[in-house]
N, C-alpha and C positions, 0 to 999 in steps of 0.2 A: 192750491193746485199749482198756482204758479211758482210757490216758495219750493215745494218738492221737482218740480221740472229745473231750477236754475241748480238745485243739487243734484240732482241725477245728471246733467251737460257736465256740471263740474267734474264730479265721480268719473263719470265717462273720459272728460279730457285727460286729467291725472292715471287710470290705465292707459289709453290711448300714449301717454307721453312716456311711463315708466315701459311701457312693453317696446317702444321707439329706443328709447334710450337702450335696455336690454340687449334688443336685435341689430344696434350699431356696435356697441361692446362686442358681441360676439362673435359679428363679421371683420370687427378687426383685428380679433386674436386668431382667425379663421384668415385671414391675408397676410399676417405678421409671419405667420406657420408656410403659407406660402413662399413669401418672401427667404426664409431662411431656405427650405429645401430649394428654390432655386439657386440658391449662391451654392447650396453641395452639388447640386449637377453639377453646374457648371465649372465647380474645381473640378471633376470626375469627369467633364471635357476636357478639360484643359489638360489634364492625366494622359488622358486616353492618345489626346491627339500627340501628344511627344511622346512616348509609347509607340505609335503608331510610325511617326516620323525615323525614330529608332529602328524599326522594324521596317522599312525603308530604304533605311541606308546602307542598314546590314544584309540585306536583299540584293541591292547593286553590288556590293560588293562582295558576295558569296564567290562571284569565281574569277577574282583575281587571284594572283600569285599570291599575296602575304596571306592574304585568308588562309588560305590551302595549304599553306605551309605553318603557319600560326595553330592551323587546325591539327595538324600532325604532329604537332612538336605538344601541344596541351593532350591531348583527348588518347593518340596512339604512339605516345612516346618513340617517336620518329625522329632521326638526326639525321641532317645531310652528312655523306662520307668523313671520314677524316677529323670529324667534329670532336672534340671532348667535351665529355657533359660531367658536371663536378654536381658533388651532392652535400652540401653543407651538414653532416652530423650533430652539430651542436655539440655543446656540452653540458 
C-alpha cells in the first residue's frame, strides 16, 4: 500500500511538473507574440503621428500666398501675367 501511494505522488508530481512546464512554454510564445505586435503598433504610431504632423503644417499653411499660388500653377495650370512657361519636349 504504501510502495503504490509513493508511486502514485510520484506519477502525480511528473504531470503536475510536465503540464507546468507545458503552460510556461506556451505563455511565453503567447507574450513573445505579444511583444512583437507591440513593436508594430507602435511603428504604426509613430507613422501616423508624422503623417499627422504633416497634415498639420500643411493645414497652417493652406492660405498663404505660396500655397495658393503653388496650387495654381500644379493642379490649374495658372500663370501670373507676362510669365513664360516653357515645356521641355524632349527628344
Amino acid at each position: 500500500m504504501k510502495k503504490s501511494r509513493k508511486i502514485l505522488i510520484k506519477l502525480l508530481f511528473i504531470i503536475l511538473s510536465v503540464y507546468a512546464i507545458f503552460t510556461i512554454l506556451n505563455q511565453q510564445e503567447t507574450l513573445n507574440q505579444y511583444a512583437k505586435n507591440k513593436k508594430e503598433l507602435l511603428a504604426q504610431i509613430e507613422e501616423q503621428n508624422e503623417y499627422k504632423e504633416e497634415l498639420t503644417s500643411k493645414k497652417d499653411n493652406i492660405n498663404s500666398l505660396e500655397f495658393i499660388e503653388q496650387s495654381a500653377r500644379e493642379y490649374l495650370d495658372m500663370y501670373l501675367p507676362n510669365e513664360k512657361v516653357y515645356i521641355d519636349q524632349g527628344r
